[in-house]
N, C-alpha and C positions, 0 to 999 in steps of 0.2 A: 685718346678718349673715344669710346666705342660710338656714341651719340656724335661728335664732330666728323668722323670719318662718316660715318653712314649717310648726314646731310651731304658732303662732301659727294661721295658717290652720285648723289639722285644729284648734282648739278647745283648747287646750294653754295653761296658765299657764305662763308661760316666765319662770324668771331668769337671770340671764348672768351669768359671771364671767369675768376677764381671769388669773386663777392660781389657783395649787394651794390658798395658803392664802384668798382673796377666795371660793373655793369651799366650802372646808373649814368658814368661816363658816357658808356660806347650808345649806349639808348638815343641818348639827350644828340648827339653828335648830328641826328635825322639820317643816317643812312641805313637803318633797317626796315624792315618791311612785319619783323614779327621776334618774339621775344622767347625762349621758351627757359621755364626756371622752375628748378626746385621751392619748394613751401622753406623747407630747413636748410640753411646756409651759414656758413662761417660768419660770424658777427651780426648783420644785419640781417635780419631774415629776409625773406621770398615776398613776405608780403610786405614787408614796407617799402620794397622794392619795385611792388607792383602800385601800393598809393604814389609812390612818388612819380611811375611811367603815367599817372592817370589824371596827374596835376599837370605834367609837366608834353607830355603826350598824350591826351587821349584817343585817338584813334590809333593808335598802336599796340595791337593786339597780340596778349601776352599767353601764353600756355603756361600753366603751372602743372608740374608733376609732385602728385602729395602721396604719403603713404598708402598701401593698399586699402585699407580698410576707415582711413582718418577723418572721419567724419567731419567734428570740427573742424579742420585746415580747410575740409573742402569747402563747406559751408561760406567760410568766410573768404575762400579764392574768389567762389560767385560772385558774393556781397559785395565785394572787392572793385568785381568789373573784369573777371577773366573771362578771356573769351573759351576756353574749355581747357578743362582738366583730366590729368590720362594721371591714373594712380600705379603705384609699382605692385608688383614686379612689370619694366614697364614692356608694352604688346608693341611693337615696330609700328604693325601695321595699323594701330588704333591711331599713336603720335602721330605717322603720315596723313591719317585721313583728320586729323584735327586739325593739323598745321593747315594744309587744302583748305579746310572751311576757314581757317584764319585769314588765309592769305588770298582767302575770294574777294575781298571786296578793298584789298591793300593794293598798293602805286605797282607790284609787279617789279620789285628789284631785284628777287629769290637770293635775299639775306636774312641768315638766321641768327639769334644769338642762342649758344646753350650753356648753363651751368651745373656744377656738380652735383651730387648726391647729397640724400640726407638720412635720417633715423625715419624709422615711422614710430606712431604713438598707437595706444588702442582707441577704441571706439564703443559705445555703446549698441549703435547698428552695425552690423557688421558686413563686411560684402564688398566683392572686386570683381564682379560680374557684372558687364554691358547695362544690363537692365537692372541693376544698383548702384552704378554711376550716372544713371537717371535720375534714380531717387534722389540722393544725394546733392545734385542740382536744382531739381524742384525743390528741395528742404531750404534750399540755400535764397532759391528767388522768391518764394511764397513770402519766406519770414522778415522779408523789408517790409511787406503793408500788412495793414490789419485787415486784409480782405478774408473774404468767409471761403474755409480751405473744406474740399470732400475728399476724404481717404477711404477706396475703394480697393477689394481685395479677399479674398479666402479665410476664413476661419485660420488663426495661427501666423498670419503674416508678419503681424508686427503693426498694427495699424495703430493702438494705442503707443508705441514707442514712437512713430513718425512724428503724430501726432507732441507730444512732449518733446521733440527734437525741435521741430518749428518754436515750438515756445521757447525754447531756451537758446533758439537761435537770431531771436525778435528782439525787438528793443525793450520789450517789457515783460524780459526773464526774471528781473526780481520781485516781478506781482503776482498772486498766485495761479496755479494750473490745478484744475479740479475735471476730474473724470465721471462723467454716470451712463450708466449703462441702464438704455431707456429699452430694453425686455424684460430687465432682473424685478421691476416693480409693475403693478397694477396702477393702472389708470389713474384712478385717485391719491394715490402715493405718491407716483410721478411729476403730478401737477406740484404736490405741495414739496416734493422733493426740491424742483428746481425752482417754485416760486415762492414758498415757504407758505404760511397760514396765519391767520389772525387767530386771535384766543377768542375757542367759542366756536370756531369754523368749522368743526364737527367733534362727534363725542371722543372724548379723549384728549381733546384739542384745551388742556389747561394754559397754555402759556403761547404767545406767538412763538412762529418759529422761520429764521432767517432760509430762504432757498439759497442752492446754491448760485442762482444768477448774482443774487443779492455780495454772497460772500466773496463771490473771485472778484468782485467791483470790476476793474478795466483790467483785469488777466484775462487769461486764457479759459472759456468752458469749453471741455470735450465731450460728445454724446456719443456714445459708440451705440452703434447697431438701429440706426437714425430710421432705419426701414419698418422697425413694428411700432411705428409711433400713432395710436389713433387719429380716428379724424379731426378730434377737436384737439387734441392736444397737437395735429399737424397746425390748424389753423393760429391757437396759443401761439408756437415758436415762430409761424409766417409776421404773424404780429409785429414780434420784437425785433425781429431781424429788418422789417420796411420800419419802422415806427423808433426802436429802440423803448418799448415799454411793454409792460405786463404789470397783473395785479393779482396779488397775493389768496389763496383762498378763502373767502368769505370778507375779504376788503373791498373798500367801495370806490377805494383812491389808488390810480395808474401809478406805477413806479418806475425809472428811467434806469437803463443799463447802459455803463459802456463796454461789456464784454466780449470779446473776441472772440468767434463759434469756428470749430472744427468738429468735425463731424466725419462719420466711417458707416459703410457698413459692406456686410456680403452678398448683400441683395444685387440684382439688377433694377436699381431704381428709373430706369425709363420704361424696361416692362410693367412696371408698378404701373408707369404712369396710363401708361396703354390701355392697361385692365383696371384702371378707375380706382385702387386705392390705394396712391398717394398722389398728393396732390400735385395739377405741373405749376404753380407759382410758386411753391414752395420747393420743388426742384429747379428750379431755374434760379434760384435764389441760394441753394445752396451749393448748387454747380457752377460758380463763380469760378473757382479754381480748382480743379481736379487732379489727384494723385493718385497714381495706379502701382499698386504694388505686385510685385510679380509670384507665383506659389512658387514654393522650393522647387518644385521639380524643374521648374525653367530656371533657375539656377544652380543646377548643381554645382559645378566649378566653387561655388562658395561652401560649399558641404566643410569640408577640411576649415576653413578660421572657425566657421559655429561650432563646430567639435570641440577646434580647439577653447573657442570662447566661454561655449556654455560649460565645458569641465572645470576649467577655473573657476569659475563662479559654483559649480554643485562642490567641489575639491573642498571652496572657500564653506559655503554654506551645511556640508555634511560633515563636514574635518576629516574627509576622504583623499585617497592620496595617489588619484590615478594620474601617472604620469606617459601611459604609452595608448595606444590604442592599433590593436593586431590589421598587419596586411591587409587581412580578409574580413575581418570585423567594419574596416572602410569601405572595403569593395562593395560588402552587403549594404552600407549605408548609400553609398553612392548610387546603387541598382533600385532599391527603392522609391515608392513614388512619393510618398508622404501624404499622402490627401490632407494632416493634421496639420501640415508646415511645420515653422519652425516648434509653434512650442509640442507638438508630436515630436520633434528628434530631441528638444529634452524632457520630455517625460520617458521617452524611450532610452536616452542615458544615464536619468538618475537613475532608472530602477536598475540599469547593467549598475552601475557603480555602487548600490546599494549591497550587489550580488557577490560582486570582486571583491575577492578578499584580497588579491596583489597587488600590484602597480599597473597590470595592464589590462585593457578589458580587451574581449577575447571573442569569437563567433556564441563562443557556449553561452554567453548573458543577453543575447538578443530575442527580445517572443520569436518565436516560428516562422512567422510570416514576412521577417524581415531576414533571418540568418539564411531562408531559403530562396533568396532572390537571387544569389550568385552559388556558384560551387561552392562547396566546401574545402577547406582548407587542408595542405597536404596528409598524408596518413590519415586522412579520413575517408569514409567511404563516397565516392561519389556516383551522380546518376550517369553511367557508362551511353547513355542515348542524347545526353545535354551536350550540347555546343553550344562552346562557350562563346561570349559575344567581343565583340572588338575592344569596349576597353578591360574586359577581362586580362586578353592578349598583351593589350601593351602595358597592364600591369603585372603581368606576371615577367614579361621582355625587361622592362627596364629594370624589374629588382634583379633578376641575373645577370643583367651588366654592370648593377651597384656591386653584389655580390662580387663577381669575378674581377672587376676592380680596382676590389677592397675600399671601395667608397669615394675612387678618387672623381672627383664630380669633373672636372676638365676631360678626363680622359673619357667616361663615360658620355659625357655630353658628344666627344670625337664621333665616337661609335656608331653612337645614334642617329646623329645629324641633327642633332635642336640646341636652340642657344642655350646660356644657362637659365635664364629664368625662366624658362618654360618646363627645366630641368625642375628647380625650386619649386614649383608650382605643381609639378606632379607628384614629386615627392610627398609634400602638403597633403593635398589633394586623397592619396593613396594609403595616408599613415605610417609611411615607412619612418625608419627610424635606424642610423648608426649602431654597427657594436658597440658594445660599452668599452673597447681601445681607441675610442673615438672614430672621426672621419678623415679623409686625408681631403687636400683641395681639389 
């Protein structure tokens, strides 16, 4: 077992168990110091394995390792009581430096337990980069209380999806989650958007009308882009959130909420506060609990699942049928900066896959300004004065060791010097893809 040898080497009592309860055993015995387990396991899962260490053990601090991208598992490793989670493919030196924070404040026995492998599932968010196993932790601690969450971030991040993740990761997922976006309306609109109106409360105003604070009752309200919010319509929401009331437009009578406020925006809301218009009570109130979302460009390494993510979903939704995505059509994604984020890389691959007529999308279906951020791809002409940049190099190095090969990934991994998952992960990463005689191991 590649995970028992390795603790093994760094000085580590290592014992193994092949399931939840052969574990649950060695756990319970007291002579560990830290736990490390797969989410997915043979019979009993990972996590029942971790309520049972947290009954039965609590200060015995457990690592879970969950699928790359498995949002859900992670969420609930948190919730759980893990002390941190290293997602696969998995990084050595991440495991080392968790197990470390694990084992800081443990009896100092340097005994480990490790268990096998598992499937991974998909995800909604998607991401197995450093600074989206952040996320993914905050998603996971926020959503035990109903404290007022701020999702900060870039235009395109994903702020409305974090947003909705928390919810559904809360106790009160099956109450509803309503979104409004307080730039899309005018002043007036907005107030009775989210407080609703009395009949009579202005012209046109035939019939009361419920807001939506009214309708999510004790769900979740999301307000994205919390920064162009007036001043009085600041002072309204500062209201509700010290008070838990507001009153409807042109009513006389205060009404009580129990809703749940998340809140996003792109702004830097403490320079607001600096330059006087946004309020600091009402930032202070809504900076309870803070989530920073990172832009794409600080995650690249995730480029390759969004690809692959968001095509299955355009594949699904167009009844398009792309199934490859060319060498250098990644490269240029990868070289990219995206100022638009994520949803920039899929509006930029629906419209390639709108373009493809084949299975594969190709440099030729990317605008301009993205196909020419790396060379061009072989037999084409390139600019004979560009030099090309480093991971150009080691992706143009490893497909000629895939190549020469013939795909055999052990032997190439030889070659190279890198393990295999870092092998996996550039492949990903790079778009490469086997001949169609398959791959060998």
């Amino acid at each position: 077992m590649t995970l028992q040898s390795h603790f093994r080497q760094r000085g580590f009592r290592v014992s193994v168990a092949n399931s939840a309860e052969e574990a649950a055993g060695i756990a319970f015995s007291g002579h560990l110091d830290a736990v490390v387990s797969d989410i997915r396991l043979p019979g009993r899962s990972g996590l029942e394995l971790l309520g049972d260490v947290k009954q039965r053990r609590p200060a015995l601090p457990m690592i879970m390792i969950t699928a790359f991208h498995d949002l859900e598992m992670t969420v609930a490793a948190m919730q759980a009581g893990a002390a941190d989670y290293v997602p696969k493919p998995i990084d050595i030196g991440e495991l080392d430096a968790a197990l470390a924070r694990a084992l800081a404040g443990g009896s100092g026995d340097d005994e480990a337990l490790v268990l096998g492998p598992a499937d991974r599932s998909p995800s909604q968010i998607v991401g197995q980069s450093r600074a989206m196993k952040e996320v993914f932790k905050s998603i996971g601690l926020v959503a035990q209380s109903r404290v007022t969450v701020l999702i900060l971030g870039e235009s395109g991040t994903g702020k409305e999806l974090v947003a909705r993740a928390i919810h559904q990761a809360s106790a009160e997922r099956e109450l509803p989650f309503v979104a409004v976006n307080c730039a899309a309306l005018v002043e007036n609109l907005l107030e009775s958007e989210l407080f609703g109106h009395e009949r009579g409360a202005f012209t046109g105003a035939i019939h009361a009308h419920k807001g939506k604070v009214e309708q999510v009752g004790e769900g979740t309200l999301f307000l994205d882009e919390i920064a162009e919010l007036s001043p009085a319509m600041q002072g309204k929401l500062l209201r509700i959130l010290e008070e838990r009331e507001y009153t409807p437009v042109g009513g006389n009578r205060a009404k009580t909420s129990g809703a749940r406020f998340i809140t996003a925006t792109n702004a830097d809301l403490a320079a607001r506060v600096r330059a006087g218009s946004f309020r600091e009570d009402l930032f202070y109130r809504l900076n309870v609990a803070a989530l920073e979302l990172p832009p794409l460009r600080e995650r690249r390494s995730d480029i390759g699942l969004l690809v692959d993510a968001l095509l299955r979903k355009i594949n699904r939704d167009l009844r398009k049928n792309i199934r490859r995505v060319s060498g250098d059509t990644m490269a240029c994604l990868h070289a990219f900066d995206w100022p638009g984020n994520v949803r920039q890389l899929e509006n930029v691959l629906m419209k390639a896959a709108v373009m493809e007529r084949g299975d594969t999308l190709t440099v030729r279906q990317l605008p301009p300004e993205i196909a020419c951020a790396v060379r061009v791809g072989p037999g084409e002409p390139a600019d004979p004065e560009r030099v090309p940049t480093l991971r150009e190099l080691e992706r143009d190095h490893i497909r000629r060791i895939l190549e020469r090969t013939g795909w055999h990934k052990g032997e190439t991994c030889e070659i190279l010097g890198i393990s295999r998952p870092r092998l996996e992960r550039r492949i990903r990463e790079f778009g490469f893809h086997p001949p169609e005689s398959g791959a060998a191991g």
